[in-house]
C-alpha positions in Angstrom: 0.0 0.0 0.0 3.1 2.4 0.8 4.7 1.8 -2.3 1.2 2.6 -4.2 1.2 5.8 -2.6 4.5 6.9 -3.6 4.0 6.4 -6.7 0.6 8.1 -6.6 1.7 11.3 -5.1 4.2 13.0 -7.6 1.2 13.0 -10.3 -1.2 14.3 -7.8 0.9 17.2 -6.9 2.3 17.9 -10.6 2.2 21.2 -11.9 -0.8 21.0 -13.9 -0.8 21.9 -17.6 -3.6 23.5 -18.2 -5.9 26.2 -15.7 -8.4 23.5 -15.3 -7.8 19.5 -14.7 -10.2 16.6 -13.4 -8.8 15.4 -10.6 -10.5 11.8 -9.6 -13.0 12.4 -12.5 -13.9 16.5 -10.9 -13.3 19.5 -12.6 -11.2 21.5 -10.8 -13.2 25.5 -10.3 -11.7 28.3 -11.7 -11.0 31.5 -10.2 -14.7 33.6 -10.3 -14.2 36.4 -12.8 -14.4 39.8 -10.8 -17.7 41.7 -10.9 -18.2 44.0 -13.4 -16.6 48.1 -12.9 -19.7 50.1 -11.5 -19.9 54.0 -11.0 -20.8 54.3 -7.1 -22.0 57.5 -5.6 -21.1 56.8 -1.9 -23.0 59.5 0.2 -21.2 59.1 3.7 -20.3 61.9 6.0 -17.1 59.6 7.3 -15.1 60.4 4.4 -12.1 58.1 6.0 -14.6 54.6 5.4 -12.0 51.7 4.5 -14.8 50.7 2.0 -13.9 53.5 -0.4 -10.1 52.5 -1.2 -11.2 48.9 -1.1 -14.0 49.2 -3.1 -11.7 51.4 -5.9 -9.0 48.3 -5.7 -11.8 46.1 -6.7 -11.7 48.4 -10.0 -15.2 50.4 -9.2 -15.3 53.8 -9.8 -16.1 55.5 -6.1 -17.6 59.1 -5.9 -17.7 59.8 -2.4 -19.8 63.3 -0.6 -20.2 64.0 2.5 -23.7 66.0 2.4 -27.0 64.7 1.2 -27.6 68.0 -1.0 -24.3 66.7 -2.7 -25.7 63.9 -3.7 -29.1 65.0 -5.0 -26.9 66.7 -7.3 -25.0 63.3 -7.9 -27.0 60.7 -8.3 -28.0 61.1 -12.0 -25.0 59.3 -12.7 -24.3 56.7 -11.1 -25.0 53.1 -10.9 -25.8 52.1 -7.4 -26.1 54.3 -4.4 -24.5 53.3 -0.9 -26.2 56.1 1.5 -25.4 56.8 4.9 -28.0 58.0 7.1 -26.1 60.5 9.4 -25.9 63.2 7.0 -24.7 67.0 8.4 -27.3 68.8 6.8 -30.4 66.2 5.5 -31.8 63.4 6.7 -30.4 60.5 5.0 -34.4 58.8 4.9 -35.4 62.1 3.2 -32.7 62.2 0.5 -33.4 58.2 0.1 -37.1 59.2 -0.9 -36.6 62.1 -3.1 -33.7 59.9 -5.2 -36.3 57.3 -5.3 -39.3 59.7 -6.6 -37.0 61.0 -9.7 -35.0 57.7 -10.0 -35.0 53.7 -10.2 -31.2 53.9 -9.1 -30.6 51.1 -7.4 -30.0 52.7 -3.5 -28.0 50.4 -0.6 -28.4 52.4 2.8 -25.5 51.6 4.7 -25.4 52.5 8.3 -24.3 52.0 11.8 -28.2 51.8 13.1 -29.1 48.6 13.6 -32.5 49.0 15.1 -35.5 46.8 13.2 -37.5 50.1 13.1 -34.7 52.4 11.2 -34.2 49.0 8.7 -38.1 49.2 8.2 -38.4 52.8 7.7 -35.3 52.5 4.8 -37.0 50.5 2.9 -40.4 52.2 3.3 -38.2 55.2 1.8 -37.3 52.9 -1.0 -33.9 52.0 -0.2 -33.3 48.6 -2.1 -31.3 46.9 0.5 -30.3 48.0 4.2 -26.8 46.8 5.4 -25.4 47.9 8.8 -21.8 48.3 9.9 -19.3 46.6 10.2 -20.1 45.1 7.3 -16.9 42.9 5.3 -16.1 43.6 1.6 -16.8 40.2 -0.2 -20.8 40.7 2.1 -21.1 44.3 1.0 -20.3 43.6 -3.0 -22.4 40.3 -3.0 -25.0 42.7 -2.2 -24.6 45.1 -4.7 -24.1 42.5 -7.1 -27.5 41.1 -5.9 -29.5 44.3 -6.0 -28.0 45.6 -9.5 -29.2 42.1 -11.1 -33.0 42.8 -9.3 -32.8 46.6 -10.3 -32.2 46.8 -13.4 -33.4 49.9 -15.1 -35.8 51.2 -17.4 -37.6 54.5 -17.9 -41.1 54.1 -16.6 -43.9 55.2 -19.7 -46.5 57.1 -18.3 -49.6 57.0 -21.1 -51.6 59.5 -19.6 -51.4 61.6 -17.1 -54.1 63.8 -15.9 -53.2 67.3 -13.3 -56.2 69.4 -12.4 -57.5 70.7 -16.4 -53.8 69.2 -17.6 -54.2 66.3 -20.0 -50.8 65.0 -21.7 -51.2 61.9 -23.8 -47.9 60.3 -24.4 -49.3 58.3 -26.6 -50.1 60.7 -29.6 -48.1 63.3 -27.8 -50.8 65.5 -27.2 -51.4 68.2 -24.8 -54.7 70.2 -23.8 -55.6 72.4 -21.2 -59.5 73.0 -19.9 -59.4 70.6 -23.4 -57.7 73.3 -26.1 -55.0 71.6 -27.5 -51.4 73.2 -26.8 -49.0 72.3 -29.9 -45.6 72.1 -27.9 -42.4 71.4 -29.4 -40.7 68.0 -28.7 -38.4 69.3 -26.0 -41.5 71.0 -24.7 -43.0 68.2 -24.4 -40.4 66.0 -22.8 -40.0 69.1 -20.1 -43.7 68.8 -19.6 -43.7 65.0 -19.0 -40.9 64.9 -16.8 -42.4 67.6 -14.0 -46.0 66.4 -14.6 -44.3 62.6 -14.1 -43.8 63.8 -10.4 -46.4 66.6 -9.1 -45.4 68.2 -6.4 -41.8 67.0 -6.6 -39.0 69.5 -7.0 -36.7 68.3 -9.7 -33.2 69.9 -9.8 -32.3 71.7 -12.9 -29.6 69.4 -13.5 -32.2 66.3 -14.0 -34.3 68.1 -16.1 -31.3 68.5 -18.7 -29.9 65.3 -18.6 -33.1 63.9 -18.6 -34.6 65.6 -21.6 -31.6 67.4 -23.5 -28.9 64.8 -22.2 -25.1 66.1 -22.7 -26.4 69.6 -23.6 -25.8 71.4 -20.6 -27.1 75.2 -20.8 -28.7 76.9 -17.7 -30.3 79.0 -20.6 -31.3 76.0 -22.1 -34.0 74.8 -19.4 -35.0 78.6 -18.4 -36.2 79.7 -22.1 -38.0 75.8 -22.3 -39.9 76.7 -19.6 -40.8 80.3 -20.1 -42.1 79.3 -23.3 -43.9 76.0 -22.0 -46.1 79.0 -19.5 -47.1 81.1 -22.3 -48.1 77.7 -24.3 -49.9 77.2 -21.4 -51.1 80.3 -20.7 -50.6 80.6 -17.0 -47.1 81.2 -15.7 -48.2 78.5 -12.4 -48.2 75.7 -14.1 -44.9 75.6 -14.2 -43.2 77.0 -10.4 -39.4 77.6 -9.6 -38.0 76.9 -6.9 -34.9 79.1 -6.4 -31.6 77.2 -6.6 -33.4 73.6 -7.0 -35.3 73.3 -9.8 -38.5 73.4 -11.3 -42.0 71.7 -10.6 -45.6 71.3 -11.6 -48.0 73.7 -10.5 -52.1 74.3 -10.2 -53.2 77.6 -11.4 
């Protein structure tokens, strides 16, 4: 039996020749192929997290701020979200909701609460995950991994939308008001969409372009849109600013 395994042993420890062999009849396993480079807006007043440089070694591409106005601002282009929800000058459960009203951005909160009732009200705010610290690398990007393959996104088509004597038919692309027809250019249009998509909701300037004019990135661009859009409509409340946010729908 001795001399068997002696002459066994050298072939089982051989260098082998290829990156994968059957050893007794199984296929040895590969290394797993590293998840793919994401864009992550990481909203976090602790700007000294080990998560950040780990997560960057892993090849993601981390933008990190430390207040939740910062990342309402931020969040247009990124992939996944990890939010904190200590922020120094919004409530991290408040900036959750209003990312989730404009966006299907996937959003992780990541936090040190561990409480069942602040995991309950995180989701309730749309957050698509809730992880609590410490939490370990490999835990934290199986995660993300798990939630971008759930979330992924698509615009949502609104057909119709009806707001007070506001009737927009995406559909035909039609527009009346107290049922006059409003002919609106297709920019017009797209504006019009996007802030009746989300009454009441303040969208910041910067959605509005990337949303409807995409890399063109004019402040003139959205201001003479939307003064014309109010004569078109022929009351200068339908559409309200909302000084250094944005825009949103009004109700004349």
């Amino acid at each position: 039996m001795s001399q068997t395994t002696a002459q066994v042993l050298p072939t089982l420890h051989a260098p082998a020749p290829h990156p994968v062999r059957l050893v007794e009849g199984v296929p040895a396993l590969a290394p797993a192929p590293p998840p793919a480079a994401r864009r992550i807006l990481v909203v976090d007043s602790d700007v000294d997290d080990p998560l950040i440089p780990q997560l960057r070694r892993h090849g993601h591409d981390i933008v990190a701020v430390t207040r939740g106005s910062a990342a309402l601002e931020a969040y247009g282009e990124a992939d996944l979200i990890l939010l904190a929800l200590d922020l120094p000058d919004l409530d991290g459960l408040e900036v959750c909701r209003t990312i989730r009203s404009l966006s299907r951005v996937p959003v992780i909160i990541l936090t040190a609460r561990h409480s069942e009732l602040d995991c309950v009200l995180g989701l309730q705010a749309g957050a698509d995950d809730y992880v609590t610290k410490p939490c370990g690398l490999r835990e934290l990007m199986a995660r993300m991994e798990a939630v971008l393959r759930r979330t992924q996104w698509q615009p949502t088509i609104v057909e119709e939308i009806r707001h007070g004597s506001l009737h927009l038919d995406a559909g035909s692309r039609r527009v009346t008001v107290d049922g006059t027809e409003v002919a609106l250019t297709r920019k017009e249009f797209d504006l019009l969409s996007l802030l009746a998509a989300h009454p009441g909701t303040v969208i910041p300037r910067k959605q509005l372009l990337r949303q409807v004019w995409g890399d063109s990135w004019s402040r003139r661009t959205v201001d003479t849109h939307v003064s014309s859009l109010r004569g078109k409509l022929g009351d200068s409340a339908w559409v309200v600013t909302v000084r250094g946010v944005g825009f949103k729908l009004g109700h004349p």
